[in-house]
C-alpha positions in Angstrom: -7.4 -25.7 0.6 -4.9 -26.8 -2.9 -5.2 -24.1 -5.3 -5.8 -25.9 -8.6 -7.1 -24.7 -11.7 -10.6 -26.4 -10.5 -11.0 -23.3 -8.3 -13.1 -21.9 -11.6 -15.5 -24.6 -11.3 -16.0 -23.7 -7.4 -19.7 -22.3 -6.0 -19.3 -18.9 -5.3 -22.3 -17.8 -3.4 -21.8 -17.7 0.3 -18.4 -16.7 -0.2 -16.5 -13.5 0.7 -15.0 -11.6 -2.4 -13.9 -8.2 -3.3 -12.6 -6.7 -6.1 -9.0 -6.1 -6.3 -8.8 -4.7 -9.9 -10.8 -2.8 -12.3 -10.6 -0.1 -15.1 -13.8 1.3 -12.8 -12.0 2.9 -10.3 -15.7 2.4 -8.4 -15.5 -0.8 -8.2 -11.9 -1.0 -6.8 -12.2 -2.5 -3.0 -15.7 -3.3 -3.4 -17.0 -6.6 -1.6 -18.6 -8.5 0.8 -20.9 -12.2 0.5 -21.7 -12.9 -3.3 -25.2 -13.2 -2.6 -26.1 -13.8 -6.3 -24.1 -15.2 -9.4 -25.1 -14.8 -13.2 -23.6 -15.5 -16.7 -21.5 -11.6 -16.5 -22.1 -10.1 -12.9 -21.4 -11.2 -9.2 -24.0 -9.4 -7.0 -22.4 -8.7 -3.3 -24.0 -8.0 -0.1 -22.5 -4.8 1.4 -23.7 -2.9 4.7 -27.0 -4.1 3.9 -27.1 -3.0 0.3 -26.7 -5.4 -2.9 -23.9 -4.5 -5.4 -23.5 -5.9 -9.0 -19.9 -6.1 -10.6 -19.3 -7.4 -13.9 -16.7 -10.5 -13.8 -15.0 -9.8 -17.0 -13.9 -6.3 -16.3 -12.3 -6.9 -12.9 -9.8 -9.6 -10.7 -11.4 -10.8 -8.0 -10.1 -11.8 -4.4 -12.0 -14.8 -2.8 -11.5 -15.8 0.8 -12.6 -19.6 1.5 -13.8 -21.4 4.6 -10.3 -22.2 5.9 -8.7 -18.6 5.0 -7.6 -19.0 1.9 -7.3 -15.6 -0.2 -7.6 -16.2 -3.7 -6.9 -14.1 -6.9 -8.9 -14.9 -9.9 -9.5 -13.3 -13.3 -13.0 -12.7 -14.1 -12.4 -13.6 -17.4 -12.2 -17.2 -16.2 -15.7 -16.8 -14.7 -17.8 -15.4 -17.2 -20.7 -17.8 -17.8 -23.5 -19.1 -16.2 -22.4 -21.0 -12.7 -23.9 -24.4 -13.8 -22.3 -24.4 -17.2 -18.6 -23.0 -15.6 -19.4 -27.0 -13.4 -19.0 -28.7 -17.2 -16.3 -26.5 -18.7 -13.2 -28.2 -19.3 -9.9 -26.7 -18.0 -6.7 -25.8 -19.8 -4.0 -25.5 -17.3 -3.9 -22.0 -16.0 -0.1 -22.4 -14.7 
């Protein structure tokens, strides 16, 4: 997979995430399959249980279908998942 700044406007549910930084030292490694997405939280399935974490307050790791790890700011993601589709992108890097 190319790593463009269109990896924002990606569908996140199904996929395997964890958190790889966060002033909440709780949610710090926390993860699994984001089971559920809305406008502030991702909602991840873990050991059978269903966590919430609050995308503007931590960095996320994302792992797609062919292995690729990636590291986004959950700043970039805050908003509801059909609107993030629309959103025009400034160039990240």
């Amino acid at each position: 997979m190319k790593v463009t700044p269109e990896i924002i406007r990606y569908e996140f549910i199904g996929t395997e995430g964890k958190v790889a930084r966060s002033p909440h030292e709780g949610y710090v490694g926390l993860g699994g399959k984001v089971v559920s997405e809305t406008k502030n939280t991702f909602t991840f399935l873990l050991k059978g249980k269903e966590k919430s974490v609050i995308k503007e307050s931590a960095v996320f790791n994302f792992k797609f279908e062919d292995g690729t790890v990636v590291e986004i700011d959950g700043k970039l993601l805050v908003g509801r998942p059909e609107d993030r589709v629309k959103k025009s992108i400034k160039r990240l890097w």
